[in-house]
C-alpha positions in Angstrom: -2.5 13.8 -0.4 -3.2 14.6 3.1 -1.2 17.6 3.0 -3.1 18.7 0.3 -6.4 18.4 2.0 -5.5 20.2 4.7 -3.9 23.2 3.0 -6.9 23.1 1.0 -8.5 26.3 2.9 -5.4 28.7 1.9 -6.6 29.6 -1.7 -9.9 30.5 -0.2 -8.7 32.5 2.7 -6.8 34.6 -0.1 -9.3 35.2 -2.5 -11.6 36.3 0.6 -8.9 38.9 2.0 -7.7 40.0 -1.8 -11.3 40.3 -3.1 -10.2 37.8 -5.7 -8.0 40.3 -7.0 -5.2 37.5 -7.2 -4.2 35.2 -9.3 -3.3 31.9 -7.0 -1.5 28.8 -9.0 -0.8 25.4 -6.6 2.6 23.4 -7.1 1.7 19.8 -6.6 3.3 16.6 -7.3 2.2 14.8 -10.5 -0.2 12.4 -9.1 -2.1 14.5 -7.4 -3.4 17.2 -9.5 -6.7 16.6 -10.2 -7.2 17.5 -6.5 -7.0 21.0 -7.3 -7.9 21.1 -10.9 -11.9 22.0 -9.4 -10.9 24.1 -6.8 -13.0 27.2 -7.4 -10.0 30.0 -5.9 -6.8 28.1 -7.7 -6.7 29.5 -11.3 -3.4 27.9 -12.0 -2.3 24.2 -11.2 1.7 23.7 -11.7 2.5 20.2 -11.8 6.2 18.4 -10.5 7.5 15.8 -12.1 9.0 14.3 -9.2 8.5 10.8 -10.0 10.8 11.7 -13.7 13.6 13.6 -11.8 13.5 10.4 -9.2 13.5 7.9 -12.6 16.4 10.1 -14.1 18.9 10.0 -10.9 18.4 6.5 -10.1 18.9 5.3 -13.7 22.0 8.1 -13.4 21.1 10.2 -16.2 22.1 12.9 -14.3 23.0 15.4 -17.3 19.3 15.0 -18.1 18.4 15.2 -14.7 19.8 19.0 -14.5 18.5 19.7 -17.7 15.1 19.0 -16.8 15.4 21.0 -13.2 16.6 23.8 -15.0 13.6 23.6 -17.6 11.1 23.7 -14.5 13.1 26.3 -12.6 12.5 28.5 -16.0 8.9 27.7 -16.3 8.1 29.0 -12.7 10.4 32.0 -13.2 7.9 32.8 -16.2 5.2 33.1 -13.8 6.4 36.2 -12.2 5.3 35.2 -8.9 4.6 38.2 -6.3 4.4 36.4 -3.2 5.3 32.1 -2.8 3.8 30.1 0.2 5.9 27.5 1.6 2.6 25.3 3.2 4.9 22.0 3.7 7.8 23.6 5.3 10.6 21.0 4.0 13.3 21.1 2.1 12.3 20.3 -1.0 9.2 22.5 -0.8 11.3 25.6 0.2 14.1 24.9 -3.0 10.7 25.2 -5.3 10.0 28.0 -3.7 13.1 29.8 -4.1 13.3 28.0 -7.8 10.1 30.4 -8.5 12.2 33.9 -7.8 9.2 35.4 -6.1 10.7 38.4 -4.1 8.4 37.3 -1.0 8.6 33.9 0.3 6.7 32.3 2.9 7.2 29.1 5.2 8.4 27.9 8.3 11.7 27.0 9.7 12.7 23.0 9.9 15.2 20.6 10.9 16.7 20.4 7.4 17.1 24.5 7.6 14.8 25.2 4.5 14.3 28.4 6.2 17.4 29.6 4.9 15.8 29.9 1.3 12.5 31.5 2.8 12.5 35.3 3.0 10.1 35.3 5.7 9.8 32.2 8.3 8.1 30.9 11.0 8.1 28.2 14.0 5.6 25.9 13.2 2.5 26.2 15.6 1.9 23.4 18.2 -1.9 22.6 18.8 -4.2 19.8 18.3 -6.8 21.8 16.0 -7.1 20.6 12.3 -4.2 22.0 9.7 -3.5 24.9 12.8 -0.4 25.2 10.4 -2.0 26.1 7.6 -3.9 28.3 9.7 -1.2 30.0 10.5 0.0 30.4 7.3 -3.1 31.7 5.9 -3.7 34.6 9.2 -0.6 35.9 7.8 -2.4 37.6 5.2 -6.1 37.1 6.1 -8.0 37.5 8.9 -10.9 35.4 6.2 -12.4 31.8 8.2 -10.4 29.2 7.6 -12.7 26.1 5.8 -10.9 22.8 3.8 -12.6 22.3 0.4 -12.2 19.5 -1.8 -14.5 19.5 -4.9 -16.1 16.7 -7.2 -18.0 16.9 -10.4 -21.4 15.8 -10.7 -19.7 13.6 -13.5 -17.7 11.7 -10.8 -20.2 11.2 -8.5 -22.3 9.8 -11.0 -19.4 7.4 -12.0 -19.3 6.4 -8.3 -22.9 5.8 -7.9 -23.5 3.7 -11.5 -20.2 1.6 -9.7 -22.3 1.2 -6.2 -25.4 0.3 -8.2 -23.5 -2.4 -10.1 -22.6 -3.7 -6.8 -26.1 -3.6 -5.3 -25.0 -0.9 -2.8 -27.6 1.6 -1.8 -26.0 4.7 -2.7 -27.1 6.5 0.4 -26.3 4.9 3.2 -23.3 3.1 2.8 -19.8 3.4 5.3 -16.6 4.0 3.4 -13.5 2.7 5.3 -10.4 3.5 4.4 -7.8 1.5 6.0 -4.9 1.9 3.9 -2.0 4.6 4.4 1.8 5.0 3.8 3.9 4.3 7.1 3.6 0.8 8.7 2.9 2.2 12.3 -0.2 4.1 11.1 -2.0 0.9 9.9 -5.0 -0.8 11.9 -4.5 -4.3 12.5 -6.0 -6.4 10.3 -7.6 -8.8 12.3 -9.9 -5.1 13.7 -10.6 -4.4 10.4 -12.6 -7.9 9.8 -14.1 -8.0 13.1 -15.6 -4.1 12.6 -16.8 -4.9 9.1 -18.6 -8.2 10.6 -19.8 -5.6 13.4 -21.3 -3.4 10.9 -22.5 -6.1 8.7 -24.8 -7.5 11.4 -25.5 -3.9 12.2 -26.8 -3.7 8.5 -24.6 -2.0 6.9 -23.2 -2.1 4.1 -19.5 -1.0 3.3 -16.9 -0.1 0.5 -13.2 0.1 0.9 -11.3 2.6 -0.3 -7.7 2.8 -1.4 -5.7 3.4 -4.5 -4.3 0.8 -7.2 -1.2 -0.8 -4.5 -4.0 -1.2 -2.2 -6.4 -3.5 -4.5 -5.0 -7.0 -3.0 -5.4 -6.0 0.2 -8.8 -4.6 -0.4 -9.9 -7.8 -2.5 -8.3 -9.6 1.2 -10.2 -7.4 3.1 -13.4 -7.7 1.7 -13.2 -11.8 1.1 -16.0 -13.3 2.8 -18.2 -10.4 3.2 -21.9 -10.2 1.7 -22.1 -6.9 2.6 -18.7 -5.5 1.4 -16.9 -4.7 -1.5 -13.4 -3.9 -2.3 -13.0 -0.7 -4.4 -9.8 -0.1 -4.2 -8.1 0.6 -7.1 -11.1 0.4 -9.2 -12.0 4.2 -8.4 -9.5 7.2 -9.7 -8.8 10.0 -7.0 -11.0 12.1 -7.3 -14.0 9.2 -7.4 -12.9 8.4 -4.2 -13.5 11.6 -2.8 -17.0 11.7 -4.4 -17.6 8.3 -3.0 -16.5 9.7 0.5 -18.8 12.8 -0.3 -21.5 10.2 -0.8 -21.2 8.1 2.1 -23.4 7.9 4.8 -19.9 7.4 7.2 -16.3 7.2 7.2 -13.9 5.3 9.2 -10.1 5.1 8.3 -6.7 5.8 9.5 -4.4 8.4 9.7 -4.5 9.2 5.5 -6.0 11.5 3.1 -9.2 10.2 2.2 -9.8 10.0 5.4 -8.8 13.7 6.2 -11.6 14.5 3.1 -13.9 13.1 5.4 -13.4 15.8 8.0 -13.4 18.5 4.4 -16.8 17.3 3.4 -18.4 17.1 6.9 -19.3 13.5 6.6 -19.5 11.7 10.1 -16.2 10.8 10.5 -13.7 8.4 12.5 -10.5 8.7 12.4 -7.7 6.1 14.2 -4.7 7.6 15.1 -2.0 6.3 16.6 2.0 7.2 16.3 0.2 10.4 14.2 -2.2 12.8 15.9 -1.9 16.1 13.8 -5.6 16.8 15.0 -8.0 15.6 17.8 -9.9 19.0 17.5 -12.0 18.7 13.4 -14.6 21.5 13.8 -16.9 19.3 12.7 -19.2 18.0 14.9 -20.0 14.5 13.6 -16.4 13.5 13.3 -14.1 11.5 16.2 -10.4 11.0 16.4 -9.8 7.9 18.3 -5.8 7.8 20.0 -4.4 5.9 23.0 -3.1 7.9 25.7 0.2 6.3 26.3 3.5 7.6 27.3 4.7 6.7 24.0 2.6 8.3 21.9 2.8 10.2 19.3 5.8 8.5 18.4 5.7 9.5 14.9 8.6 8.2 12.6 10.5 6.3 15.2 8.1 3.7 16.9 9.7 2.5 20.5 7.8 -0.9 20.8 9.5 -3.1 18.4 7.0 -3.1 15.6 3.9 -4.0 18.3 2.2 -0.6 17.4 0.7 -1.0 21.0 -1.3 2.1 20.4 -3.2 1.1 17.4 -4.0 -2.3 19.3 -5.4 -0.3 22.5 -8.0 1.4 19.8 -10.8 -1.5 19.4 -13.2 -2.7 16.9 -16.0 -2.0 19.5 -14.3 1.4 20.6 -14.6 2.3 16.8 -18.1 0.5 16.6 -19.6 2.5 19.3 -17.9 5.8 18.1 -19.8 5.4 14.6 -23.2 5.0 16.0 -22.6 8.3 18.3 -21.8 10.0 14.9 -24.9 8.7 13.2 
């Protein structure tokens, strides 16, 4: 989801250069395409059934496994596609590419060598601004500002707000955390979270978490206690979430994509990083990224302190505290 977010910007940049003289369709995984379904410049969005091919090989129905990778490579073919753009630069991204047939293909070189089914690749750039790959990627062909954009219906953020009403949430000037993400060494400690909700709570706040359906125990946990919280997770679909987000008055959360939609919809944002700092530098003035300068970090995928995660303990409740109320 994160990646999605910030590659959000290429479809615009496009349409801007071509004059909208282009027809632009977004391969996605399953789960995630009503992301892009209201994006004003993607005309087409191509789902992958990754989570079937997955289900087929580990239950070794392999024969129906091929069968169904061949049907998808023939579907793509059948889109004629002029130019393909590699955004995620792995493997898997660059065998979908070259699944499509499109003479021109686009993407960066890797570790796993997926730059040997690109046509035209590139080292990835190393900076500290927000999606500078996708940047990149995109001043290949344009020359257009580069701006995420995520897009809700006024449906969904009326869904959101009839939810927050429910709750007895004022629907303007609540903080969204959202605390949940994939990798262990990107989490918050717990004990933080509680101790900056009590913080904002005698601040007078009042705060939703946010998180999909394997977050709602945690959330529930999270929330227990609190008069001025509530747990959502789970109980909003994707895209509510990012209206709620769009909504909020502020946004704390770690290293994950709702927290990225912060930063898209220029909500004042706070962002914990610790192994992971793709960005310190948001363009948006009312955001902060908040990271431990130790020797250690960013450590990424292979933490070196023995599951301590010293970097997301050096980041405080009252670091993060103090950080909102410069926002605000």
């Amino acid at each position: 989801m994160g990646d999605i977010v910030m590659a959000s910007g290429l479809p615009s940049s496009l349409k801007q250069h071509f004059d909208n003289d282009v027809t632009i369709s977004w391969l996605v995984e399953s789960p995630y395409v009503s992301l892009l379904t209201q994006h004003p410049h993607v005309d087409n969005v191509i789902s992958w059934p990754k989570q079937e091919w997955r289900a087929l090989a580990k239950s070794r129905r392999y024969i129906t496994l091929l069968k169904a990778i061949w049907r998808f490579r023939r579907t793509l073919k059948c889109y004629n596609f002029e130019v393909v753009i590699d955004a995620q630069g792995l493997l898997k991204s660059a065998i979908l590419a070259w699944f499509t047939g499109a003479p021109k293909r686009v993407g960066f070189n890797s570790k796993e060598r997926s730059q040997w089914l690109i046509t035209e690749s590139f080292d990835k750039p190393l900076s500290n601004d927000i999606s500078s790959e996708y940047k990149f990627l995109a001043s290949q062909f344009s020359s257009a500002p580069y701006k995420l954009l995520i897009t809700t219906s006024e449906a969904q953020r009326a869904a959101v707000s009839a939810v927050l009403r429910r709750h007895n949430i004022d629907t303007s000037t609540y903080i969204g955390i959202a605390p949940f993400t994939t990798r262990p060494q990107k989490h918050w400690l717990k004990t933080y979270w509680h101790a900056l909700i009590e913080l904002l709570g005698n601040a007078g706040y009042q705060v939703i978490i946010l998180g999909g359906p394997a977050d709602k125990q945690q959330g529930l946990h999270m929330a227990e206690g609190f008069n001025h919280c509530i747990s959502l997770a789970g109980a909003l679909s994707l895209m509510e979430s990012a209206a709620a987000i769009e909504q909020c008055q502020a946004l704390i959360g770690v290293d994950t994509g709702l927290t990225h939609m912060g930063i898209a919809f220029e909500r004042p944002t706070v962002a914990i990083f610790g192994s992971t700092r793709p960005y310190t530098h948001t363009q948006n003035p009312l955001a902060r990224v908040l990271f431990a300068e130790l020797p250690c970090a960013p450590c990424k995928r292979r933490p070196t302190c023995n599951s301590r995660f010293d970097c997301m303990q050096e980041v405080t409740p009252q670091q993060v505290f103090s950080s909102l109320q410069a926002v605000l």
